[in-house]
C-alpha positions in Angstrom: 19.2 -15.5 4.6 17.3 -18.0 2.0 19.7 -19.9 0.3 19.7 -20.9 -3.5 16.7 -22.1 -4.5 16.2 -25.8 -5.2 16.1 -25.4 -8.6 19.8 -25.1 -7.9 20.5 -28.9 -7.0 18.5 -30.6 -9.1 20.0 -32.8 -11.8 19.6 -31.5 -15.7 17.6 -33.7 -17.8 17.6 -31.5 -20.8 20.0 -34.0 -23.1 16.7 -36.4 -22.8 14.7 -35.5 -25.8 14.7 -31.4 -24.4 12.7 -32.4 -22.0 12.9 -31.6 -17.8 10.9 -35.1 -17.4 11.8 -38.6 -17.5 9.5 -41.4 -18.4 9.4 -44.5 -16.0 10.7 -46.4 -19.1 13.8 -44.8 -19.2 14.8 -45.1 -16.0 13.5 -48.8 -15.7 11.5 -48.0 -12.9 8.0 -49.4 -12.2 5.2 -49.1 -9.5 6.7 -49.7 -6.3 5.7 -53.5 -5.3 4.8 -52.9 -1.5 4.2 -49.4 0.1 7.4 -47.3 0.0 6.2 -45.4 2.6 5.3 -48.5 5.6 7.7 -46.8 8.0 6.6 -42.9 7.7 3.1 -41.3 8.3 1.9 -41.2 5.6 0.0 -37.1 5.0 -3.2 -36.5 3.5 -2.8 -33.1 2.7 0.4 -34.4 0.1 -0.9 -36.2 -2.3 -4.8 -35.5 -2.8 -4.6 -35.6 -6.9 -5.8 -39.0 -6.9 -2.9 -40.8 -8.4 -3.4 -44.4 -8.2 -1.5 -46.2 -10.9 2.0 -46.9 -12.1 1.0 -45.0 -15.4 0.8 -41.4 -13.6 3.8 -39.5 -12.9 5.1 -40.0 -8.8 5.7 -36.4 -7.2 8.6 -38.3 -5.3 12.1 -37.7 -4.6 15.0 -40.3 -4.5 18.1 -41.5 -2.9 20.5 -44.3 -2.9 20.9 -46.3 0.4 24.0 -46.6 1.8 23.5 -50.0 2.9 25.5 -51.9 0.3 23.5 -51.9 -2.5 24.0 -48.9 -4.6 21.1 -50.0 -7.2 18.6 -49.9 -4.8 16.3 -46.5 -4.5 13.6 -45.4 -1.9 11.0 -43.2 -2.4 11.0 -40.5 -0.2 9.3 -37.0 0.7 11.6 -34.2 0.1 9.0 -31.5 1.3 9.0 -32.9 4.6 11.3 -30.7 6.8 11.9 -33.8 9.2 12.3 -36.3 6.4 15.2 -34.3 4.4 16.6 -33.3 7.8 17.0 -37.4 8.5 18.5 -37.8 5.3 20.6 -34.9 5.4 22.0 -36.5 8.8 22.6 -39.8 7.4 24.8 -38.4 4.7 22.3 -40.0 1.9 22.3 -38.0 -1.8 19.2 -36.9 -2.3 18.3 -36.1 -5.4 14.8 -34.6 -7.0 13.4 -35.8 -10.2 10.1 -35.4 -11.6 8.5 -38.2 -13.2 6.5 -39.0 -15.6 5.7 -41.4 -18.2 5.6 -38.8 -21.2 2.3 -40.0 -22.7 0.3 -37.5 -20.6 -0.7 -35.0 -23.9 -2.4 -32.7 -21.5 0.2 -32.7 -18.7 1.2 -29.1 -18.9 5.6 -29.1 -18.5 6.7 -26.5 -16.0 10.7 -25.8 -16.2 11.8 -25.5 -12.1 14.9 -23.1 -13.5 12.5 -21.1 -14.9 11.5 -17.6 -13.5 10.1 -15.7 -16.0 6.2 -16.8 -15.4 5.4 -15.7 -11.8 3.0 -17.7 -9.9 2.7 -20.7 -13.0 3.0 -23.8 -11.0 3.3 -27.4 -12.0 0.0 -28.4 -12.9 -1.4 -31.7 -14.1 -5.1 -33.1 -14.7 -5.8 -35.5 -11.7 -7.5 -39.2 -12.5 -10.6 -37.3 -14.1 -9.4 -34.7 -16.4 -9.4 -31.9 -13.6 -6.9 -29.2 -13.0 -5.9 -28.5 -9.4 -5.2 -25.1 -8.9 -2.2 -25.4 -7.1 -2.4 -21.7 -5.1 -5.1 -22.8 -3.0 -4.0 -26.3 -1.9 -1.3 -26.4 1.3 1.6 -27.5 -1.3 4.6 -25.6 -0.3 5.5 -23.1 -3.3 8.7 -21.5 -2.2 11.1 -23.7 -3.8 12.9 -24.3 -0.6 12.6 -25.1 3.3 14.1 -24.4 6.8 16.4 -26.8 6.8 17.8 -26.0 3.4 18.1 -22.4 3.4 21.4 -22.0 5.1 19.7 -19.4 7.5 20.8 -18.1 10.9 17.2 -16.9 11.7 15.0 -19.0 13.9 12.4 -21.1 12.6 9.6 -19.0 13.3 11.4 -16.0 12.0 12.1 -17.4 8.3 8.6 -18.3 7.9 7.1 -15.4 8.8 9.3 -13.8 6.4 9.4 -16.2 3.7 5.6 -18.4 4.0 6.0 -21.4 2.9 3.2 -22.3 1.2 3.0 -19.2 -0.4 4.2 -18.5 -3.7 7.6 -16.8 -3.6 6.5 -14.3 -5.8 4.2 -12.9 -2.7 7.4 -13.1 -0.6 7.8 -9.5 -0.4 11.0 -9.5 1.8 12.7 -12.0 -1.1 15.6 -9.7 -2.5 13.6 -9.7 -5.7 10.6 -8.5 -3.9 12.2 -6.2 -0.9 10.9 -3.0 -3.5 7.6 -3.7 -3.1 7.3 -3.3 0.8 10.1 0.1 1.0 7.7 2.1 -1.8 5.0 1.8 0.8 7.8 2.7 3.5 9.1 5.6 1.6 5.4 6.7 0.9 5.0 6.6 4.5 8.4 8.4 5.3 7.9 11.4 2.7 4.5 11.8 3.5 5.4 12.5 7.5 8.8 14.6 6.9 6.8 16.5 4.0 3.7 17.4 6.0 5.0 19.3 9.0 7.5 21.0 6.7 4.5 22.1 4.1 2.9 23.2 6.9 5.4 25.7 9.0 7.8 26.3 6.4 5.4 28.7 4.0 4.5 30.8 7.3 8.2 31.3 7.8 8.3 33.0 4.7 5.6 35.2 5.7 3.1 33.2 2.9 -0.2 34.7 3.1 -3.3 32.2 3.8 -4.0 32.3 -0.2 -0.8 31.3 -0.7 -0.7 29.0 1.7 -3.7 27.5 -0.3 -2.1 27.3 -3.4 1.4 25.6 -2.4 -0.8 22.6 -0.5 -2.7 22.7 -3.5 0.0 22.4 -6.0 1.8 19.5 -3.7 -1.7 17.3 -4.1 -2.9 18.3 -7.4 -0.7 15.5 -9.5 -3.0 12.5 -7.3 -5.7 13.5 -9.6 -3.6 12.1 -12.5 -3.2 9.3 -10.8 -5.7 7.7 -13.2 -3.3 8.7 -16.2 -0.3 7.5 -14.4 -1.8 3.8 -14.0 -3.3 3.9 -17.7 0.5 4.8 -19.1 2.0 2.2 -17.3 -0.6 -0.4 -18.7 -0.4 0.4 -21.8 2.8 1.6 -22.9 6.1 -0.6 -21.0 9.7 1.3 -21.1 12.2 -0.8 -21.4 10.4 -3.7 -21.9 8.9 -3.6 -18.2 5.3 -1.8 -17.1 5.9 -0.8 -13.0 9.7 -0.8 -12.3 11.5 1.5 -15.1 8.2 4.0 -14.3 8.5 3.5 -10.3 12.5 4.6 -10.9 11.4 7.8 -12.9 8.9 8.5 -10.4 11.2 8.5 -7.4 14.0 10.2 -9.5 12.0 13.2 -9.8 10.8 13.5 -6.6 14.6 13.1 -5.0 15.3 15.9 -8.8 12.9 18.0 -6.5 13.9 18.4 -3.4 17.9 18.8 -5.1 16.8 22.1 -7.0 15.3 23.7 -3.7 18.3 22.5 -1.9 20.5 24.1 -4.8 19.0 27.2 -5.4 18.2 28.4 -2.3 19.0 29.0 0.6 17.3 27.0 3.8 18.6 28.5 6.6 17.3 30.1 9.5 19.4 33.2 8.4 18.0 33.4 5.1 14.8 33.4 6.5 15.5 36.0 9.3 17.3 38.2 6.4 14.3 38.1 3.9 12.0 39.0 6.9 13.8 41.8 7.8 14.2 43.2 4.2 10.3 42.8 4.1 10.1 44.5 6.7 12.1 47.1 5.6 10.6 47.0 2.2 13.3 45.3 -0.3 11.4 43.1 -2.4 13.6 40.1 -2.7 11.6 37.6 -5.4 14.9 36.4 -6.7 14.7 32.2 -6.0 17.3 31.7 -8.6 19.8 31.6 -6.0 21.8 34.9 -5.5 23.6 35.0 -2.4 23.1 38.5 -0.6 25.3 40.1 2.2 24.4 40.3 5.7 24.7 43.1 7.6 23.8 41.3 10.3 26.7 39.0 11.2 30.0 39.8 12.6 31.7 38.7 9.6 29.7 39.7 7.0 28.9 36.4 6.3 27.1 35.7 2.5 23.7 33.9 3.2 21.9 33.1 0.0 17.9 34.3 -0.8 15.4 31.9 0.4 13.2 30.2 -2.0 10.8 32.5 -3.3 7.0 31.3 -3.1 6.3 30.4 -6.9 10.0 28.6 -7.0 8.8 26.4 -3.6 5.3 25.7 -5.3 7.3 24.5 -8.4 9.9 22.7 -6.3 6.6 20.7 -4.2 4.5 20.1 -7.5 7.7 18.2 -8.7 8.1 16.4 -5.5 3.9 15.5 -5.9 4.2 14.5 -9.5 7.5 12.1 -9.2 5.7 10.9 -5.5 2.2 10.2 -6.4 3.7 8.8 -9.5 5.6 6.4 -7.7 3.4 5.3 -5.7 0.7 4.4 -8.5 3.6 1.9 -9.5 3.8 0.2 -6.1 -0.4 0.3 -5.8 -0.3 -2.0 -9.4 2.8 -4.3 -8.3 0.8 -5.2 -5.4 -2.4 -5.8 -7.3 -0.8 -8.1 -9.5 1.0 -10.0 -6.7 -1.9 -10.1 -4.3 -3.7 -12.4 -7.4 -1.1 -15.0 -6.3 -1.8 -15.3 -2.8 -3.3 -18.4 -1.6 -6.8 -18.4 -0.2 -6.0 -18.9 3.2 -4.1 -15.9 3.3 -5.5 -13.4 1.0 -5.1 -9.5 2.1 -1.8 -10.5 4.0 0.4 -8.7 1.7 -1.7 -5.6 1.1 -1.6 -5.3 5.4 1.9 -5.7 5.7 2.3 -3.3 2.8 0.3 -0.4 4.2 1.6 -1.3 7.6 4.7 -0.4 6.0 3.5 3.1 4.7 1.9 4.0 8.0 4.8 2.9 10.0 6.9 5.3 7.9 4.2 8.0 8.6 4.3 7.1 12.2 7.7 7.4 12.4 8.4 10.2 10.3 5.8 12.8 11.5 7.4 13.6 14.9 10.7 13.0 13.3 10.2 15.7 10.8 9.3 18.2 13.2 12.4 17.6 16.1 14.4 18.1 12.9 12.8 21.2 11.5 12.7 23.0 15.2 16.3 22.0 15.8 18.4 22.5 13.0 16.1 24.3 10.2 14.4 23.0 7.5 17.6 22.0 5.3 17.8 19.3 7.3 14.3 17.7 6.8 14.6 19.0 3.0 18.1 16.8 2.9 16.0 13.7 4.5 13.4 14.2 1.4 16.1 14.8 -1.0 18.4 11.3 0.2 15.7 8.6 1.3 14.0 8.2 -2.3 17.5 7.4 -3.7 18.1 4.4 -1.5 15.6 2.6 -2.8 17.1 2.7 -6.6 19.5 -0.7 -6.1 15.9 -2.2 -5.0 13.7 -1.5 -7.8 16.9 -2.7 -9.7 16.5 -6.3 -8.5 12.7 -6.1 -8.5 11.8 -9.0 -10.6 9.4 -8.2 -13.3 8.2 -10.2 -16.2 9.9 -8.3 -19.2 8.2 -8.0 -22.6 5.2 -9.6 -21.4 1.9 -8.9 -24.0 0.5 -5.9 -23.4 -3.6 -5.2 -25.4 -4.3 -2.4 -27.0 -5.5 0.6 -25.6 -8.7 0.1 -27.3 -9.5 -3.4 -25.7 -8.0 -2.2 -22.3 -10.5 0.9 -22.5 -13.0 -2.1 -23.1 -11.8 -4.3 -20.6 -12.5 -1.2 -17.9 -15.8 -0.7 -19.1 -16.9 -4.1 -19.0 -15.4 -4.3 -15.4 -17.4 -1.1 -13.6 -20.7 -2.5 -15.3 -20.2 -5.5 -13.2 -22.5 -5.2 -10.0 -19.2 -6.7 -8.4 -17.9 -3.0 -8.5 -20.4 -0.3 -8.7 -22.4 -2.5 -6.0 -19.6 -2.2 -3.6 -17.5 0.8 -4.5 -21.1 2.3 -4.5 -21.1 1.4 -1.0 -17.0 3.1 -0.4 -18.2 6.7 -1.7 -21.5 7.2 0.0 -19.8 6.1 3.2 -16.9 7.8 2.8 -18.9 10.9 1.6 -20.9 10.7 5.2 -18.0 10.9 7.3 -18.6 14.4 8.0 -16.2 15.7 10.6 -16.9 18.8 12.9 -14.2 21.7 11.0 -14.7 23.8 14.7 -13.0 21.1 16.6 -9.3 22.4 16.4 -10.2 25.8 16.9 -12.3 24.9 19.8 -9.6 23.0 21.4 -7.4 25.7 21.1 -9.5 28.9 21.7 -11.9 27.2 24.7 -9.4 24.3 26.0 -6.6 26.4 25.6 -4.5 23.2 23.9 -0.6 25.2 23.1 0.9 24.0 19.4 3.2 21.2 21.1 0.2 19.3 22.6 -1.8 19.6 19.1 1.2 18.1 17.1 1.2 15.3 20.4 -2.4 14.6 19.3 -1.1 14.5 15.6 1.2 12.3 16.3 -0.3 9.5 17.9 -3.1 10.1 15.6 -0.3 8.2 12.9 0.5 6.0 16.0 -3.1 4.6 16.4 -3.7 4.3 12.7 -0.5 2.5 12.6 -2.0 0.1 15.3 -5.1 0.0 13.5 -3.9 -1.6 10.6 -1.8 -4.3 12.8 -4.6 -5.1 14.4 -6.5 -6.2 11.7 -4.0 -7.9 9.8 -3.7 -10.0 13.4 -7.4 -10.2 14.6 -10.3 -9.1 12.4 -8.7 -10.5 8.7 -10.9 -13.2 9.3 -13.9 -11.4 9.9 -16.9 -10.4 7.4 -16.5 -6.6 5.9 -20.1 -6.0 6.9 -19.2 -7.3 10.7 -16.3 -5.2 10.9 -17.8 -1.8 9.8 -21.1 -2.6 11.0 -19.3 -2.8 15.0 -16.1 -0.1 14.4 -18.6 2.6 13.1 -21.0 1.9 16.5 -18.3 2.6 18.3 -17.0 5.4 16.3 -20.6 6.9 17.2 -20.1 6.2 21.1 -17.1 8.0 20.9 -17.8 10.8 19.1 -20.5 11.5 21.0 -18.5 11.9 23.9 -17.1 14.9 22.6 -20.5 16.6 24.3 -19.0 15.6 27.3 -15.8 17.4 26.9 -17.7 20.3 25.4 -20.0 20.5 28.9 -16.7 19.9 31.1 -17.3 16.6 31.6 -14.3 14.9 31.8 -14.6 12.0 34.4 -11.8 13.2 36.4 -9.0 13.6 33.6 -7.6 16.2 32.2 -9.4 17.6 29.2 -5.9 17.0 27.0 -5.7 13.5 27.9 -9.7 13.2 27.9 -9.7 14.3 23.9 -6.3 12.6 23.3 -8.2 9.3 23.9 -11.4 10.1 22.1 -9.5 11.3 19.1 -6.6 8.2 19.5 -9.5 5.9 19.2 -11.3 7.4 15.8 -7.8 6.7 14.2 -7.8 3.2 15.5 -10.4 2.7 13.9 -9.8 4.1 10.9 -6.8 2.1 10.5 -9.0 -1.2 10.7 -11.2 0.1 8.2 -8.7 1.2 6.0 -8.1 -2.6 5.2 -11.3 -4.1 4.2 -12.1 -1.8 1.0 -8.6 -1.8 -0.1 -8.3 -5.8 0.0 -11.6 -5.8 -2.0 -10.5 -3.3 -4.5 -7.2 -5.1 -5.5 -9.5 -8.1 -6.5 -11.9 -6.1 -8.8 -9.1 -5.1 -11.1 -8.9 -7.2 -14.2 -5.5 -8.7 -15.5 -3.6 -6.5 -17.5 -5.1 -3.2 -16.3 -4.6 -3.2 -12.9 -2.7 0.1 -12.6 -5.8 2.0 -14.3 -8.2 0.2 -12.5 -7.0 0.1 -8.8 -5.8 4.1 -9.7 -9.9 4.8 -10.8 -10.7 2.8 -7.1 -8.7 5.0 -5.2 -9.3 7.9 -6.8 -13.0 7.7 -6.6 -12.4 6.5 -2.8 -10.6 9.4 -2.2 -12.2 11.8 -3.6 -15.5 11.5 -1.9 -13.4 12.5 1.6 -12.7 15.7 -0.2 -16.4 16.1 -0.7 -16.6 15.7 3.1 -14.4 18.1 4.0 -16.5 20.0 1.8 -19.7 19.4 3.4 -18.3 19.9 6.7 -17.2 23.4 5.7 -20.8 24.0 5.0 -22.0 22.8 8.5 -20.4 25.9 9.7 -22.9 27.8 9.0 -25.4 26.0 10.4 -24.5 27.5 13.6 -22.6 30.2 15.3 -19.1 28.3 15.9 -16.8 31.3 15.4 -14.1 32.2 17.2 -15.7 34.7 19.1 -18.7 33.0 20.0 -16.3 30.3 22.0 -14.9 33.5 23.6 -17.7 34.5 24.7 -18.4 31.1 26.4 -21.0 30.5 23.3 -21.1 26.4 22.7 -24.3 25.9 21.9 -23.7 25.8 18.4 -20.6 23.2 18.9 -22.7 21.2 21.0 -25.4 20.8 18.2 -22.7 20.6 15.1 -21.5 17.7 17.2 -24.3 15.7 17.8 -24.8 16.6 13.9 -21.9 15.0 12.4 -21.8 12.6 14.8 -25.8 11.2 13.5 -23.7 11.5 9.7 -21.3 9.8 10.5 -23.1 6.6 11.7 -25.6 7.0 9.2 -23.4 4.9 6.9 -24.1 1.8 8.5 -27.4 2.3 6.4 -25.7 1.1 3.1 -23.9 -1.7 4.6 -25.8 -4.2 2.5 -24.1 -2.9 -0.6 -21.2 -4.6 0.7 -19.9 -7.9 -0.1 -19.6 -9.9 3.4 -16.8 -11.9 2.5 -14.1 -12.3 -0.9 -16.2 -15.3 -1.6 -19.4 -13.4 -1.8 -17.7 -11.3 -3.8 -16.5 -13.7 -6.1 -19.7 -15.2 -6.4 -21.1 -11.6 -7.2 -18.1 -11.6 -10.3 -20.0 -14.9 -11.4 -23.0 -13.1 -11.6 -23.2 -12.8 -15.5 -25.9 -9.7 -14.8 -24.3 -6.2 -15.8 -25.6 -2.8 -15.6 -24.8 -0.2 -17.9 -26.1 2.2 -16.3 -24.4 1.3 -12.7 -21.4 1.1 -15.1 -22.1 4.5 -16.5 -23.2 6.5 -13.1 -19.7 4.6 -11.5 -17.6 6.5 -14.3 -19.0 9.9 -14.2 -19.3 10.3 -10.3 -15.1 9.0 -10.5 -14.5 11.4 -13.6 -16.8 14.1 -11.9 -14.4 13.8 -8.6 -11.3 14.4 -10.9 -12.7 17.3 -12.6 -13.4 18.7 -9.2 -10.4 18.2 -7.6 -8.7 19.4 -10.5 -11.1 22.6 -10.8 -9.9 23.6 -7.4 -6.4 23.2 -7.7 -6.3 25.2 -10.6 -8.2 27.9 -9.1 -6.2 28.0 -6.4 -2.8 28.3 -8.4 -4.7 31.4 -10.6 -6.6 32.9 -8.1 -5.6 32.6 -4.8 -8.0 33.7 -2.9 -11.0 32.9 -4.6 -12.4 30.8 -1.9 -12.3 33.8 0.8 -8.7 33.5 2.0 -6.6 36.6 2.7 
């Protein structure tokens, strides 16, 4: 792949006063006479700094003509892929030396061998004072080209891998970088093998529905900390370094997890058939510590050891959540940082190929997870979840990090936060997230009504799962390719209309109304097409979020983001429990042929739903808008203050429920 970088073949100038530049003087050269540059176009974009006398420093490379007269240099431009292929054909040394005349007191020295500042670029006041900034001009930042790489991939390939005029430290499949983009695969991965196994695994064991409850609530319940994971890693670096020696802990403990349940238990099939039949015949096996018991019920007496008990499989998963979510904090900060380094032409291209990452894994996983666990038993998926977050170790130990770097106190931090959410750049639009988040109110009857009335079997509700993750998948590849260019309001302005349209047509299938296709494949589109959506708004508030963090704090901040993003889609779910009330969508009224009620909870949530659109003036049109918006030196305590509480508020809730649910299962009328 990429070859050294060019650092690599320059010559050292360091014995010349300690410096990497060399003065005109010194190497008794002057402004060029005539126009070096007579025989090649010459390019506007390359030079725009306004150099224009012999007293400013030439961003030129050199090399010796091999025409007889070793003394004589040309001027040429190295950048060019065409240009340094010609020389490299003509066999001419080229050689690349900055230049400058040294008397430049402002001209800011950047070392090319240098990797410890990220992003820092060689900048220098043009003809009237001025600093370029060098991330949004079409410089090439990579430190190397096509033609020098050494690469067997095709043209195209390398430089949709590797940008070329994008800053390598955004070059998320560099070696150095490759962690970035497999957290959000392994997110994706553990999240599809994990669910299906949550899911079945617990009823195998005879769980009741309270305890059911509790185990998916101890498995989420560490994401409310994920504000306190992004404030540790701010504030206090281990090992010198804030994300990576955290992000190894964090996947440590969630492989630690899965290697305890895998060691003192037993996953079988048989141990699950053996503890079922000793329920049934009233031995109370609560032993998870891994005693092995003999079966009677093999030919050779076989030794099959106790399943995991249902506190030791809550432990095991609240283990797996803490070291997961904690993870993935890490990689949510690393890419907030990084993303501040992407040019302006391409901003929110690393977050999409990031999260198409994580939902690819999902994609892929989901079905994967349950083949496995039907086939051979859950070991094997448990196995999966137990191996996968250990490959990415030798990754996060390349990941290049800037050690040591300063790190403000927690006091000015805490400041820094508050300052930021009374800026009406972020309670103006994350105002705009939770309310219409909060109003995307989904009908809670729909499952049961496709199974009860419909008559949908379990293998053709997992197919609707499943390309559920496919669509969302798509979703987010479609707006990294078609709609990154397009305003926020545009794009959730037109995908919630047609979110409406679509919803609504569940009347339809409710009435029998199914155009001539099968009711499967009828709500197999209408609920394919939700997700699709989904995944292109998934994008948008994600992008925006990344650039309201301040510098320094961006695990705490982006953390506080999500978290209050989040939790207004639990508040949802909770509302759309409550709708069930409204009317009668039980069970047996859709027995008794009753859909009235489904018909009008429909038509309900489907008015909620759109109902968002209302607020879409909250919301920043475009990055620039909202960068004007951070200009704006008008602040609001109050927004500031109401932001906080409804975030903390969401956390205390979420938090209030999990515990409940771990002390008193139950509590919310499960049996």
């Amino acid at each position: 792949l990429p070859g050294p970088p060019l650092s690599a073949s320059l010559t050292p100038l360091s014995a010349m006063s300690g410096s990497r530049y060399i003065s005109e003087e010194e190497l008794n050269l002057g402004p060029p006479a005539s126009n070096p540059f007579s025989d090649i176009p010459y390019d506007d974009d390359y030079d725009s700094d306004g150099y224009t006398n012999g007293d400013d420093a030439y961003e030129y490379g050199e090399h010796k003509r091999n025409n007889g007269n070793d003394n004589e240099l040309q001027n040429v431009e190295l950048w060019q892929d065409d240009i340094r292929a010609q020389n490299n054909a003509n066999r001419h040394s080229l050689e690349m030396v900055p230049l400058s005349d040294g008397s430049d007191e402002q001209e800011i020295n950047f070392h090319y061998d240098e990797h410890d500042g990220e992003g820092v670029d060689h900048v220098r006041p043009d003809q009237h004072g001025n600093y370029k900034n060098q991330s949004s001009s079409n410089a090439p930042f990579s430190g190397d080209d096509y033609n020098t790489s050494n690469t067997i991939l095709p043209k195209k390939v390398y430089h949709y891998l590797f940008p070329p005029h994008s800053p390598r430290a955004v070059q998320l499949f560099r070696p150095e970088n490759i962690a970035v983009p497999a957290c959000y695969l392994l997110v994706g991965l553990l999240q599809g093998l994990s669910g299906p196994f949550v899911n079945i695994y617990p009823l195998d064991l005879n769980a009741s529905e309270a305890q059911q409850a509790t185990i998916s609530s101890l498995k989420s319940l560490p994401s409310t900390f994920k504000l306190a994971f992004g404030f540790l890693s701010d504030n206090f670096p281990l090992g010198g370094y804030r994300r990576k020696s955290y992000m190894l802990i964090g996947w440590a403990v969630t492989s630690l997890s899965m290697i305890l349940l895998l060691f003192f238990s037993d996953l079988s099939r048989d141990a699950v058939e053996l503890n079922n039949a000793m329920q049934q015949d009233g031995i109370d096996n609560d032993d998870a510590s891994g005693r092995y018991l003999q079966s009677v019920a093999t030919e050779n007496e076989a030794l099959i050891g106790a399943p995991p008990s249902i506190p030791f499989l809550s432990f095991s998963l609240l283990l797996f959540g803490t070291g997961f979510w904690f993870a993935d904090v890490m990689g949510d900060s690393i890419v907030a940082e990084k993303a501040k380094l992407e040019p302006e032409t391409s901003r929110g291209h690393l977050q999409s190929t990031c999260y198409a990452c994580r939902f690819f894994g999902l994609m892929i996983a989901a079905p994967c997870s349950t083949v496995l666990y039907s086939s051979f038993g859950p070991k094997s998926v448990v196995v999966l979840m137990a191996a996968l977050p250990a490959c990415i170790v030798p990754m996060i130990y390349v990941l290049k990090e800037t050690k040591d770097v300063p790190v403000a106190s927690t006091k000015e931090q805490c400041s820094e936060i508050w300052h930021t959410v009374c800026s009406r750049a972020v309670w103006q639009p994350m105002g705009f997230v939770y309310l219409y988040n909060v109003l995307q109110v989904g009908n809670a009857a729909w499952k049961q009504f496709l199974k009860t009335v419909l008559g949908f079997t379990s293998n053709q509700l997992n197919s609707l799962l499943i390309v559920a993750y496919v669509l969302l998948w798509l979703g987010i590849i479609a707006y990294k390719k078609f709609f990154i260019t397009w305003s926020w309001r545009s794009v959730y302005v037109s995908t919630t209309l047609l979110n409406g349209v679509f919803s609504a047509l569940q009347i339809l299938l409710i009435k029998g109304i199914t155009f001539g296709l099968s009711p499967f494949l009828f709500a197999l589109g209408d609920d394919a097409f939700a997700d699709f959506i989904g995944g292109i708004q998934f994008l948008p508030t994600t992008i925006m979020m990344v650039h309201l963090c301040p510098s320094g704090s961006e695990g705490a901040s982006y953390a506080m983001f999500t978290t209050m993003s989040n939790s207004a889609y639990s508040l949802s779910a909770a509302f759309s429990t409550l709708l069930l009330g409204v009317w009668d969508v039980s069970k047996e009224a859709m027995e008794k042929g009753e859909l009235s009620g489904m018909i009008n909870l429909t038509a309900l949530t489907t008015i909620i739903q759109v109902s968002g659109v209302l607020f879409v003036g909250l919301l920043p049109r475009t990055k620039e808008e909202l960068a004007s918006l951070h200009a704006d030196s008008g602040r609001s305590k109050i927004g500031g203050f109401i932001f906080l509480f409804v975030t903390l508020s969401s956390v205390l809730y979420s938090l209030v429920v999990g515990v409940l649910n771990i002390i008193a299962p139950g509590w919310a009328g499960e049996s």
